[in-house]
N, C-alpha and C positions, 0 to 999 in steps of 0.2 A: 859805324854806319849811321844811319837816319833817322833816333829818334824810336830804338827798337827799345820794346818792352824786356825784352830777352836776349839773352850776346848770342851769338851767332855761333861758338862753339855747344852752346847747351842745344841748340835750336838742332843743330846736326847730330849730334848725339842721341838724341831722344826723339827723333822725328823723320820718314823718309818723307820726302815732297814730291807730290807725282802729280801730275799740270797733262790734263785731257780738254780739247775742243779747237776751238779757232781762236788765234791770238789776235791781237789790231792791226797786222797786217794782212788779214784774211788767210794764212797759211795755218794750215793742219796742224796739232800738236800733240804728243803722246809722249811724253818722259817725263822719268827723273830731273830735277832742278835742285841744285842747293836756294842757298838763303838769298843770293843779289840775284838769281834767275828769277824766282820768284818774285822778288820787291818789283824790276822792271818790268813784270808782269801784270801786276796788281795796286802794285803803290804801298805805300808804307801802315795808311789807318787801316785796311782792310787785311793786311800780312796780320799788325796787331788782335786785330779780332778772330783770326781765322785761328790762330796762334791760343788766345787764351780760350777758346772756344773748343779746341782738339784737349787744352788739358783740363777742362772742365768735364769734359766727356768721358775718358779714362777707359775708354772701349780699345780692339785693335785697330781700328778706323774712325777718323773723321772727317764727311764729304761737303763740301762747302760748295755752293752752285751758284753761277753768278748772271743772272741775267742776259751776259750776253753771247753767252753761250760757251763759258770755261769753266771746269770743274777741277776742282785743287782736293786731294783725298790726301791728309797727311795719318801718314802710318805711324805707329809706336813701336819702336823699338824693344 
């Protein structure tokens, strides 16, 4: 992929990715996403951060909120 800090088999493994708000096409959003759903979501520095940011936390959740109105909560496995 693009530049990931993480492969993308470790990333599914150990992470669910759940994408709530309005995406930039102004439609509604409420799912699960793997690892390319989310990059064309967010783009690739902000997956990186969100990423080492959930395994710095080590909690069952970690909710990441983004200005323009998306919230990405990745869950731990």
């Amino acid at each position: 992929m693009e530049n990931l800090n993480y492969s993308t088999s470790w990333i599914n493994s150990n992470f669910l990715l759940k994408v709530y708000g309005v995406d930039a096409a102004g439609c509604k959003v409420n799912r699960l996403v793997g690892v390319s759903g989310l990059l064309s979501l967010i783009g690739t520095d902000l997956f990186n951060k969100f990423i080492a940011r959930a395994c710095r936390a080590g909690g069952d959740v970690c909710v990441c909120k983004l200005r323009r109105g998306l919230k990405v909560s990745l869950y731990n496995k």
